[in-house]
FIMIDREN-388739 format. One record per residue (C-alpha): residue number from 1; residue in three letters; x, y, z. Coordinates in steps of 0.2 Angstrom, whole numbers, m for minus. Layout:
<rs>
r rodren = NUM | seti = ala | px = X | py = Y | pz = Z
...
</rs>
This chain:
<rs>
r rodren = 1 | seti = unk | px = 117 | py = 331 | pz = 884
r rodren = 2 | seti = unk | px = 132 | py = 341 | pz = 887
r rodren = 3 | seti = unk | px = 147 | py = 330 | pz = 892
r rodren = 4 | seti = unk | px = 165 | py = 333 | pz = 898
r rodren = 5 | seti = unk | px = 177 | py = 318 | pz = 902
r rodren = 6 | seti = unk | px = 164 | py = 310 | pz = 915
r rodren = 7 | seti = unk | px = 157 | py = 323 | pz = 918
r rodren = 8 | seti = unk | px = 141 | py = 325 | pz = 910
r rodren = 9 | seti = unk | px = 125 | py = 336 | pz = 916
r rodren = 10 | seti = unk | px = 111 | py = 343 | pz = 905
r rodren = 11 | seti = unk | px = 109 | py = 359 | pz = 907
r rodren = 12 | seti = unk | px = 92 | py = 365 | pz = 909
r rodren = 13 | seti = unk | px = 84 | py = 379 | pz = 904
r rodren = 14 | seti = unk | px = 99 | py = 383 | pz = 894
r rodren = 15 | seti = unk | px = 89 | py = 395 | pz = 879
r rodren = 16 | seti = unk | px = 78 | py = 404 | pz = 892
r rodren = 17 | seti = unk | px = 95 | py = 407 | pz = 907
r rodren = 18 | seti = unk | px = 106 | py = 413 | pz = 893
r rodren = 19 | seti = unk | px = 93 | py = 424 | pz = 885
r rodren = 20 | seti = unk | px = 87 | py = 430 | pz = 902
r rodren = 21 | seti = unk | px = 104 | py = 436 | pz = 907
r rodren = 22 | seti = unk | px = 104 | py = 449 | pz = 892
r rodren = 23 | seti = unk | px = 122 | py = 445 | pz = 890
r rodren = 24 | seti = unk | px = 134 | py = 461 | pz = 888
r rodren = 25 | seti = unk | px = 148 | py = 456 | pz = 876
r rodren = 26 | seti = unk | px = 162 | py = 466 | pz = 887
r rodren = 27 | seti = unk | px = 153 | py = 461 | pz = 903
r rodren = 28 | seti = unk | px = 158 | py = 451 | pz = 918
r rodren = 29 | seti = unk | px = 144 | py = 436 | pz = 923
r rodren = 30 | seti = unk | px = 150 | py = 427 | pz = 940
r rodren = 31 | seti = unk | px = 142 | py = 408 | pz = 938
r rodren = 32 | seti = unk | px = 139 | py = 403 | pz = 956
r rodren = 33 | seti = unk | px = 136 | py = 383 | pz = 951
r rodren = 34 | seti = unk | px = 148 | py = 382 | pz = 936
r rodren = 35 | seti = unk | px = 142 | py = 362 | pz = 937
r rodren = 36 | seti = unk | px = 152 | py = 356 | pz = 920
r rodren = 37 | seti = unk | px = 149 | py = 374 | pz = 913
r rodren = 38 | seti = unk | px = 134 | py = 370 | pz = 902
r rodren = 39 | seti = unk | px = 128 | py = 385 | pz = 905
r rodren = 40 | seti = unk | px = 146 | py = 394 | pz = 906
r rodren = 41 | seti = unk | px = 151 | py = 389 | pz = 889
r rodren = 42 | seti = unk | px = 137 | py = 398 | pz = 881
r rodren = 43 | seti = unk | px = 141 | py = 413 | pz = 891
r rodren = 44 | seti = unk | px = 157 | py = 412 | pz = 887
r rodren = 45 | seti = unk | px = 153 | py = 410 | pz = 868
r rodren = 46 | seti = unk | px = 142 | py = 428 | pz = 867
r rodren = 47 | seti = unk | px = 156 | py = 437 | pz = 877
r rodren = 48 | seti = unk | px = 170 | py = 447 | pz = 868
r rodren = 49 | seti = unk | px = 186 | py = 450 | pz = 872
r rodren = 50 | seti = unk | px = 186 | py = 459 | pz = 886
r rodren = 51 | seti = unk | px = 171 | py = 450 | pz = 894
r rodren = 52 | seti = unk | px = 173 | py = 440 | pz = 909
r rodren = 53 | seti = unk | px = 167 | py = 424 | pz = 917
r rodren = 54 | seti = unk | px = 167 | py = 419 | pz = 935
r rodren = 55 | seti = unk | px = 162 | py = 401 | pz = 936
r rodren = 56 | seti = unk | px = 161 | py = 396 | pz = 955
r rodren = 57 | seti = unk | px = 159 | py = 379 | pz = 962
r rodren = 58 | seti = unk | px = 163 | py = 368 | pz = 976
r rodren = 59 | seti = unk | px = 166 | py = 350 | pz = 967
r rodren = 60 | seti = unk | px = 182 | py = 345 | pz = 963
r rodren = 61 | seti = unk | px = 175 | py = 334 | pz = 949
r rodren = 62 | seti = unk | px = 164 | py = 350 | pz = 942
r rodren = 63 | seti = unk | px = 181 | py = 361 | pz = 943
r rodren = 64 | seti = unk | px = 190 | py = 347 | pz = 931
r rodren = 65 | seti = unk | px = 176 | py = 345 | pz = 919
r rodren = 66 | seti = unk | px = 172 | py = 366 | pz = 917
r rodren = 67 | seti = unk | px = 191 | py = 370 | pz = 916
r rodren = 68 | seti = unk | px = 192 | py = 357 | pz = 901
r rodren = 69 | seti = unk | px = 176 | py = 364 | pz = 894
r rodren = 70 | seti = unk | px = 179 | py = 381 | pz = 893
r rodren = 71 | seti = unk | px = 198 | py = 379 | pz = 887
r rodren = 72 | seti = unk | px = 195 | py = 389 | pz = 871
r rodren = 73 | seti = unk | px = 189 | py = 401 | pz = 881
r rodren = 74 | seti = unk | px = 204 | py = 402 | pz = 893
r rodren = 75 | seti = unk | px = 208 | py = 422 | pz = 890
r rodren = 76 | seti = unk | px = 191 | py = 426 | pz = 899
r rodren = 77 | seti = unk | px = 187 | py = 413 | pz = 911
r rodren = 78 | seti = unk | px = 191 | py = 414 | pz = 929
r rodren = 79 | seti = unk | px = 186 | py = 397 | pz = 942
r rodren = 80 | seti = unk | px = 186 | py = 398 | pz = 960
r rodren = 81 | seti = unk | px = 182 | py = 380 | pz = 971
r rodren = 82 | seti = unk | px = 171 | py = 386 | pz = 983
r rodren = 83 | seti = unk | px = 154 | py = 388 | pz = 990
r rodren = 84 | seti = unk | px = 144 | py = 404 | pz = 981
r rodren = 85 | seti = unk | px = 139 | py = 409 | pz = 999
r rodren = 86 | seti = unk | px = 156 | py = 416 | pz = 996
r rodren = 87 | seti = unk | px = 151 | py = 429 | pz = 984
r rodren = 88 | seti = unk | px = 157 | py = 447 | pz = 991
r rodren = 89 | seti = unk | px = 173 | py = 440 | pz = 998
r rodren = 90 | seti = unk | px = 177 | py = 430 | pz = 979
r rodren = 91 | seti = unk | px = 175 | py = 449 | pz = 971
r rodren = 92 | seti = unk | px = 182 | py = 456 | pz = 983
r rodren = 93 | seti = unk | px = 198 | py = 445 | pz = 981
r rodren = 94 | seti = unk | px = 196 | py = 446 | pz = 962
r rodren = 95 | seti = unk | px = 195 | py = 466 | pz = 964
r rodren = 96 | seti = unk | px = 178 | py = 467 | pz = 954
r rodren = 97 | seti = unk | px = 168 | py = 479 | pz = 964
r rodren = 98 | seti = unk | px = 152 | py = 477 | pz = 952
r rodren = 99 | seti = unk | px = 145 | py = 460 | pz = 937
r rodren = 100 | seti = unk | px = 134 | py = 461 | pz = 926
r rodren = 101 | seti = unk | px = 125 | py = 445 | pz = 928
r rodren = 102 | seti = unk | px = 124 | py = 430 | pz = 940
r rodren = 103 | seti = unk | px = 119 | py = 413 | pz = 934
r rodren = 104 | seti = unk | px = 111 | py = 401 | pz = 949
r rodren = 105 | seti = unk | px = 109 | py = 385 | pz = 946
r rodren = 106 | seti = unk | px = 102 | py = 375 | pz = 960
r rodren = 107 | seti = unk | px = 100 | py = 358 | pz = 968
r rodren = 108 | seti = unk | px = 112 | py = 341 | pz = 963
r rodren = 109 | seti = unk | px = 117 | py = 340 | pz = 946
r rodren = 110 | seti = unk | px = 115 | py = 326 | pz = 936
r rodren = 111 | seti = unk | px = 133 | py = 319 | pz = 937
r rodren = 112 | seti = unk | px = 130 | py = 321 | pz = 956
r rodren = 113 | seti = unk | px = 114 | py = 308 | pz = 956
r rodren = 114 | seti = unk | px = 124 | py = 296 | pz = 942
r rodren = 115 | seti = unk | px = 139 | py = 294 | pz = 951
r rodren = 116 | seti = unk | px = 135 | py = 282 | pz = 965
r rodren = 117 | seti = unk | px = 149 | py = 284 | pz = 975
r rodren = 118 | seti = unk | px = 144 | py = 304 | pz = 979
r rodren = 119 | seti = unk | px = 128 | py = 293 | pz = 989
r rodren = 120 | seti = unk | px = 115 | py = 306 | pz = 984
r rodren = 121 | seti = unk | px = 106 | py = 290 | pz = 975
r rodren = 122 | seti = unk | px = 92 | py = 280 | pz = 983
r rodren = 123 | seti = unk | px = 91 | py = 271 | pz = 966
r rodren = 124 | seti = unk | px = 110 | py = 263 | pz = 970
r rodren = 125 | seti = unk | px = 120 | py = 255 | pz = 985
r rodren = 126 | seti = unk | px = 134 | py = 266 | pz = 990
r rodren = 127 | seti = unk | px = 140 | py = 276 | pz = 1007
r rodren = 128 | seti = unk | px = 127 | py = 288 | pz = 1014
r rodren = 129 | seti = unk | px = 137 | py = 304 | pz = 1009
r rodren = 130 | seti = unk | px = 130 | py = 319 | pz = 998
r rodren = 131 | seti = unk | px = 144 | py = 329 | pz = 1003
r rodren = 132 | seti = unk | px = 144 | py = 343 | pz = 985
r rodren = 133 | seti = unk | px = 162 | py = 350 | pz = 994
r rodren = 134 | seti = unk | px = 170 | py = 332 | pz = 997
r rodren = 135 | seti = unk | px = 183 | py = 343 | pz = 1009
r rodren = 136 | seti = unk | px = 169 | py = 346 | pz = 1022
r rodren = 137 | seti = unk | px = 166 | py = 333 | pz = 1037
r rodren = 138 | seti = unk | px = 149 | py = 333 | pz = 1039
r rodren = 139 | seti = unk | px = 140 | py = 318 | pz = 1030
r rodren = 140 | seti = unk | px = 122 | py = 312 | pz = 1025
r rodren = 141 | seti = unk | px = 127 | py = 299 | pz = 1036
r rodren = 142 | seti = unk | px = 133 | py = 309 | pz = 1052
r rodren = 143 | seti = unk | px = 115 | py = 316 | pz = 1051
r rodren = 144 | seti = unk | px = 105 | py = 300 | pz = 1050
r rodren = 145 | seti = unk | px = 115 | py = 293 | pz = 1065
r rodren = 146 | seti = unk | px = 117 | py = 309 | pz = 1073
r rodren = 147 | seti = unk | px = 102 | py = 319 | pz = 1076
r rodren = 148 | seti = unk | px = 89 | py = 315 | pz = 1087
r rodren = 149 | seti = unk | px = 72 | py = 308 | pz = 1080
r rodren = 150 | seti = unk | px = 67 | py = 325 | pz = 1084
r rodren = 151 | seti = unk | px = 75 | py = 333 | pz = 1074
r rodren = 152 | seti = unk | px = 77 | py = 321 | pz = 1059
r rodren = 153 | seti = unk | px = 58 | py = 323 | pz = 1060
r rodren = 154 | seti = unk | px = 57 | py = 340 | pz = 1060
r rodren = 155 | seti = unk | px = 69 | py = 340 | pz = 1043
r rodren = 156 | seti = unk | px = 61 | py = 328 | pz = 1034
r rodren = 157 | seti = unk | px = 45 | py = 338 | pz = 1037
r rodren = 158 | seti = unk | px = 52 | py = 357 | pz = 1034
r rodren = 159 | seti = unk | px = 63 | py = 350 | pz = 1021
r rodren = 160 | seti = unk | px = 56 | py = 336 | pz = 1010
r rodren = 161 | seti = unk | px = 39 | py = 341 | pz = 1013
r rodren = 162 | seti = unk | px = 37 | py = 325 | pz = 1017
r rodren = 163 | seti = unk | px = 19 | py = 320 | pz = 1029
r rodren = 164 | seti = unk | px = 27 | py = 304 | pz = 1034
r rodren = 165 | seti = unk | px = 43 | py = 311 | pz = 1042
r rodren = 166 | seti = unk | px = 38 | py = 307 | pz = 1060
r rodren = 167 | seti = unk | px = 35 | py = 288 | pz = 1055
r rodren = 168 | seti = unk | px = 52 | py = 290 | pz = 1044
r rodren = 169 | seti = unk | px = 61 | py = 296 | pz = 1058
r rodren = 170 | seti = unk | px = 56 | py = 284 | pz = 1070
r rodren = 171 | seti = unk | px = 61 | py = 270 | pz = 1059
r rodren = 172 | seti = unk | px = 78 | py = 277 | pz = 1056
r rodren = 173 | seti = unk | px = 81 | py = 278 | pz = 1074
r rodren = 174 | seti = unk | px = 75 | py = 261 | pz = 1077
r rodren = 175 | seti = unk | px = 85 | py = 254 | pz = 1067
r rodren = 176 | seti = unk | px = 101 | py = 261 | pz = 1070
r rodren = 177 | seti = unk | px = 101 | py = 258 | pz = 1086
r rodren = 178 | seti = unk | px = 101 | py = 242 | pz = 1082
r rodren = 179 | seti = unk | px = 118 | py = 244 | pz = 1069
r rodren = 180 | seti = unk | px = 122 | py = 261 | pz = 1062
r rodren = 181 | seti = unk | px = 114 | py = 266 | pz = 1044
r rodren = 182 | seti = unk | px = 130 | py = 268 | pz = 1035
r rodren = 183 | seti = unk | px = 123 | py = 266 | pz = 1015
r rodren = 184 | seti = unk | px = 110 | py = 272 | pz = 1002
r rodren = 185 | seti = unk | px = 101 | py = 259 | pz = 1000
r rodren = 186 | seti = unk | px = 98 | py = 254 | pz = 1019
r rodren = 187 | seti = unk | px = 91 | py = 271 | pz = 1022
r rodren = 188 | seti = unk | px = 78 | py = 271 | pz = 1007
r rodren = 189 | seti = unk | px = 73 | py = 251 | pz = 1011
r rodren = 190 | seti = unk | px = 70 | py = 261 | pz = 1030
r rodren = 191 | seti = unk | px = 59 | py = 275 | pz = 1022
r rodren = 192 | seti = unk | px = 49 | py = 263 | pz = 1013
r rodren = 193 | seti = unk | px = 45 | py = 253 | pz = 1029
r rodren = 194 | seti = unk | px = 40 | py = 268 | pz = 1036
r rodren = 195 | seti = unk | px = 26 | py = 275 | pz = 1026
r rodren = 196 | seti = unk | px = 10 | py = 267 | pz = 1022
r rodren = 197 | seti = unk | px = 6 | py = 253 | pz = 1006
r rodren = 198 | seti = unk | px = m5 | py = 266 | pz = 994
r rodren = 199 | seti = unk | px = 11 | py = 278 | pz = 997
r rodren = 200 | seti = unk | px = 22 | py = 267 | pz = 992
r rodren = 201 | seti = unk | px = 11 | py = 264 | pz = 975
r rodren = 202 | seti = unk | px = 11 | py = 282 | pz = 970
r rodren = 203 | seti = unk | px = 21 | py = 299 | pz = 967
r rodren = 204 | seti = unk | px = 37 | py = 291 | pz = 964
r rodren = 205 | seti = unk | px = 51 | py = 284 | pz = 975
r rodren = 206 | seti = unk | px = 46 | py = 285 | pz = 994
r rodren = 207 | seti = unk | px = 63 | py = 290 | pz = 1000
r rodren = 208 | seti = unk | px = 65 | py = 303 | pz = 986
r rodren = 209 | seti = unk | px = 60 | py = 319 | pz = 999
r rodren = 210 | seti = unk | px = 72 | py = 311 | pz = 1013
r rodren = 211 | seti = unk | px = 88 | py = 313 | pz = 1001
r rodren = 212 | seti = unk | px = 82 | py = 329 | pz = 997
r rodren = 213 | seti = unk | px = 79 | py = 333 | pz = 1015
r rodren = 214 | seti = unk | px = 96 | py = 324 | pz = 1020
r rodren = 215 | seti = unk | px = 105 | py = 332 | pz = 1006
r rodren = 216 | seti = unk | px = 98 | py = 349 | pz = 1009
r rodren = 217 | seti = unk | px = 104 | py = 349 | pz = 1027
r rodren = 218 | seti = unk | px = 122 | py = 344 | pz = 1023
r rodren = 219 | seti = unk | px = 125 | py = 355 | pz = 1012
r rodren = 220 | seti = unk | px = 117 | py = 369 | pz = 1019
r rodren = 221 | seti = unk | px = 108 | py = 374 | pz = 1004
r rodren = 222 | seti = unk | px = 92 | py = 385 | pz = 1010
r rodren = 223 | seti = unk | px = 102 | py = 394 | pz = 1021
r rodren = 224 | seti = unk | px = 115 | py = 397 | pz = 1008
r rodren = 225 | seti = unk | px = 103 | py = 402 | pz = 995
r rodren = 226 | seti = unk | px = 94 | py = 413 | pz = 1008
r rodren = 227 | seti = unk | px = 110 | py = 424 | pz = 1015
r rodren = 228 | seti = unk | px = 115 | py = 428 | pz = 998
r rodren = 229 | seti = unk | px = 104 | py = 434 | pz = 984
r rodren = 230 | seti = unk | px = 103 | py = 450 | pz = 994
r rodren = 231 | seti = unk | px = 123 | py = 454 | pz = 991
r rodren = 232 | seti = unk | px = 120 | py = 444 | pz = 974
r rodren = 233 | seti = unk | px = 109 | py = 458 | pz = 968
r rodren = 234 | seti = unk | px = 117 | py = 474 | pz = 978
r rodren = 235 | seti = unk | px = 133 | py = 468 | pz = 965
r rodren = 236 | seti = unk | px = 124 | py = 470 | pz = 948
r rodren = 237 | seti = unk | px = 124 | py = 485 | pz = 938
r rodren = 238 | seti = unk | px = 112 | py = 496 | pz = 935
r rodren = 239 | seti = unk | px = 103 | py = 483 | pz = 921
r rodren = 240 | seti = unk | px = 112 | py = 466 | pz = 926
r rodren = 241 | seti = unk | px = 104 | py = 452 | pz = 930
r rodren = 242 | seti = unk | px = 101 | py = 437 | pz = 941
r rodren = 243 | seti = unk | px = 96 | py = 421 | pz = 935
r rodren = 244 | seti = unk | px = 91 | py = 408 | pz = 947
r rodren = 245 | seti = unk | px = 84 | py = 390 | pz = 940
r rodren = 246 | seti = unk | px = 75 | py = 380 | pz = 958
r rodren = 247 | seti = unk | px = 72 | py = 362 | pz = 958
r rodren = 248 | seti = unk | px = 58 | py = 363 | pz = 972
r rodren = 249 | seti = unk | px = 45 | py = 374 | pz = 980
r rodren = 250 | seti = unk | px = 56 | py = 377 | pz = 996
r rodren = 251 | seti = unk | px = 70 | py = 385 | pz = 984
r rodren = 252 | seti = unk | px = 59 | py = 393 | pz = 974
r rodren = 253 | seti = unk | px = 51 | py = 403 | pz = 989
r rodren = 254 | seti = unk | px = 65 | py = 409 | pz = 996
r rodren = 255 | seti = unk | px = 71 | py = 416 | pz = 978
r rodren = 256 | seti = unk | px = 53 | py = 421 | pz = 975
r rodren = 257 | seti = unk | px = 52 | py = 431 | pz = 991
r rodren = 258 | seti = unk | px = 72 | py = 439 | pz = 990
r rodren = 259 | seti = unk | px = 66 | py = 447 | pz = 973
r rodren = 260 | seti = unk | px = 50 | py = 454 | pz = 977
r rodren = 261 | seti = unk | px = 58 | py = 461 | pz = 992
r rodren = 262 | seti = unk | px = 72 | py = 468 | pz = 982
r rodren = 263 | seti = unk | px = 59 | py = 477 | pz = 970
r rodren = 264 | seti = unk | px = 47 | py = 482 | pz = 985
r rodren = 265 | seti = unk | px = 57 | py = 484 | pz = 1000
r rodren = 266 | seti = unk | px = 46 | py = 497 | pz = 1010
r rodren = 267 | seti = unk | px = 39 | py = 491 | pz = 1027
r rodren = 268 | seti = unk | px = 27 | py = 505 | pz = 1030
r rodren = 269 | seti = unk | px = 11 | py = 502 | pz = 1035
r rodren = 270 | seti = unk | px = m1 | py = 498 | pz = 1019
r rodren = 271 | seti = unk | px = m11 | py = 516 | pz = 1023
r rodren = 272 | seti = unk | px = 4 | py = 528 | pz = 1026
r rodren = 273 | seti = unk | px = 2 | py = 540 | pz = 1011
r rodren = 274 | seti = unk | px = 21 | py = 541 | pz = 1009
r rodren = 275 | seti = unk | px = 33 | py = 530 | pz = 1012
r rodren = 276 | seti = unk | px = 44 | py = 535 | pz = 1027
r rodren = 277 | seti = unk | px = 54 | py = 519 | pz = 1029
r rodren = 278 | seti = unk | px = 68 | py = 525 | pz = 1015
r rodren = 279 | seti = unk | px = 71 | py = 510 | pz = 1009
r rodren = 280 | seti = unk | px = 75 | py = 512 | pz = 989
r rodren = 281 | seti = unk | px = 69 | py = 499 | pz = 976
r rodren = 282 | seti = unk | px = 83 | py = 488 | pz = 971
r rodren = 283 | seti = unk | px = 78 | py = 484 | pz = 953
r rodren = 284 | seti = unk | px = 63 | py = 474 | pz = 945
r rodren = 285 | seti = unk | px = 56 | py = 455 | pz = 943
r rodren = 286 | seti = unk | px = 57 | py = 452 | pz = 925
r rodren = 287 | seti = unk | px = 48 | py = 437 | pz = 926
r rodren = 288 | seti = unk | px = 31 | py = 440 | pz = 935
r rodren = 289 | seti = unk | px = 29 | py = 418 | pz = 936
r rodren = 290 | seti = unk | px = 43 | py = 408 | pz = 933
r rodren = 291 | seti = unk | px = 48 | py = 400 | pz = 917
r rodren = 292 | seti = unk | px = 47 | py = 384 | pz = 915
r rodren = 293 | seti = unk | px = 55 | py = 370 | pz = 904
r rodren = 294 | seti = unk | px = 45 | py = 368 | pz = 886
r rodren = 295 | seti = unk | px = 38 | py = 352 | pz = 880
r rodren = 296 | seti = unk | px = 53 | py = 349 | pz = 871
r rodren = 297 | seti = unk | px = 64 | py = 351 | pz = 884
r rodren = 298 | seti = unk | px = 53 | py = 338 | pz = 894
r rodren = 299 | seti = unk | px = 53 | py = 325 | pz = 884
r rodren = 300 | seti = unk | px = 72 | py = 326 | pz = 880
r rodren = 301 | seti = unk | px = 77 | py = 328 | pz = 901
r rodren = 302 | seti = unk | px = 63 | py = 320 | pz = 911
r rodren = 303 | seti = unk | px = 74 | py = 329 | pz = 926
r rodren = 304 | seti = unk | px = 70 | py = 345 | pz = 920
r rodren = 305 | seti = unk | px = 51 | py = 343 | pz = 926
r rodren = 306 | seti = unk | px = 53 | py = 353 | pz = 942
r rodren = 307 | seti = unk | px = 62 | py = 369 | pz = 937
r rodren = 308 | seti = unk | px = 58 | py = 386 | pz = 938
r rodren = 309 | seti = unk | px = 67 | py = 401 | pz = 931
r rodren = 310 | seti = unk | px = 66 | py = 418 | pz = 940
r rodren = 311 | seti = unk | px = 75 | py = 433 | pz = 934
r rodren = 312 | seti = unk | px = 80 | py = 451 | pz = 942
r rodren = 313 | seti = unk | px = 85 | py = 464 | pz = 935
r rodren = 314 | seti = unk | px = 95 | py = 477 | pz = 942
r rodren = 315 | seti = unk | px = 89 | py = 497 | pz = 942
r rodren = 316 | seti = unk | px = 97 | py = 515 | pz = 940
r rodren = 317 | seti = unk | px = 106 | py = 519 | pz = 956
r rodren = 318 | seti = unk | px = 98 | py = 530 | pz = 968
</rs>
């Protein structure tokens, strides 16, 4: 359990990311969700002098709990607020036209889900808000009241892969039209109204893929994650690395897909006998399935139980 004033986050996968990167002791690695820099201290650690670190993140409280953290470190260490989508324009201001390694690790953190005030919780009462950059206005609970059943329908589906989102949906607008849903546990006592008894009895919390769903839609994360491996990767250096954990299939597809791309970009036809398209691999997958946490890692961090590791690694230019 690493820990930092408050903050505290257990960083998973921690062996398998760090060793994954092949850290370069003079090297720069650019952490995109620095979280309370579990990860980021022990990159720091294996990095000399003249190595850098670039730990990115847009919550305030994950910005105060990595700057303590990596304070012995401070020579090396460079944080930016900010959302990772961000990523050319952050090197760009930085002047660092190539890294070595990126670090991704995705989803809410474990400070996130135990603070009940951030609302990402359906186990506790607080505002409807899963905001991870607290200065953006859009909130869980602008979309709850906001979008149509329609649409909350078709988010709950295509993004908590959830088969009762058409019953969830209705039963959301039902009832705020009597009052508006305005907290945490309103909404999840909704979700389990709206699915069926045997649901309720099994695979967990019934309003567990709604906060994901919710969450995922105000904070933008697929399309985040999707419009920025491609630069993520065009930055590494011939051998650098991308390490990027998931938390859920929908992640894990899109990461899955960006790398194959990447390795295989040709789009000509399967029986052309040479490829005319032009377009140049862009490196290798390193990890042909995804690692997942060991035993020992389950039993310590029962959260871990969902992750996926995926590495990429960079190739000679052409």
């Amino acid at each position: 359990m690493s820990e930092s004033g408050n903050f505290r986050h257990v960083s998973v996968l921690l062996n398998e990311t760090i060793e994954g990167l092949n850290i370069r002791p003079d090297g720069i690695y650019v952490d995109g969700t620095m979280g309370g820099a579990g990860h980021g201290s022990e990159i720091c650690r294996r990095l000399s002098g003249r190595g850098r670190y670039i730990g990115i993140d847009q919550d305030a409280d994950a910005i105060q709990a990595a700057t303590e953290r990596l304070k012995e470190f401070e020579s090396r260490v460079t944080i930016v607020r900010s959302n990772y989508e961000r990523f050319p324009e952050i090197l760009a201001e930085l002047e660092i036209p190539k890294v070595d390694g990126v670090l991704l690790d995705l989803g809410v953190s474990s400070y996130q889900l135990d603070t009940p005030e951030r609302g990402f919780s359906y186990r506790e009462d607080a505002p409807l808000d899963m905001r991870m950059d607290q200065r953006e206005s859009l909130t869980a609970a602008d979309i709850v009241n906001g979008y149509s059943e329609k649409e909350l329908a078709r988010l709950i589906y295509d993004y908590g892969e959830d088969p009762a989102a058409r019953s969830i949906a209705r039963h959301i607008v039902r009832h705020r039209e009597k009052k508006p849903i305005t907290t945490t546990l309103e909404l999840a006592d909704i979700v389990r109204e709206s699915v069926p008894p045997k649901v309720r009895m099994t695979g967990g919390h019934p309003a567990k893929r709604t906060f994901q769903a919710i969450r995922i839609a105000c904070n933008r994360e697929l399309e985040v994650l999707e419009n920025t491996l491609g630069s993520m990767i065009e930055a590494l250096t011939p051998g650098g690395r991308i390490a990027v954990i998931t938390f859920h299939s929908l992640e894990d597809r899109i990461v899955k897909n960006a790398f194959k791309t990447a390795e295989n970009p040709c789009i000509c036809p399967p029986d052309f006998p040479v490829c005319v398209c032009g377009r140049k691999s862009k490196g290798r997958v390193v990890t042909r399935k995804p690692i997942l946490p060991s035993e020992e890692e389950l039993a310590v961090n029962s959260r871990s139980s969902s992750a996926k590791l995926r590495i990429f690694e960079r190739g000679e230019e052409n």
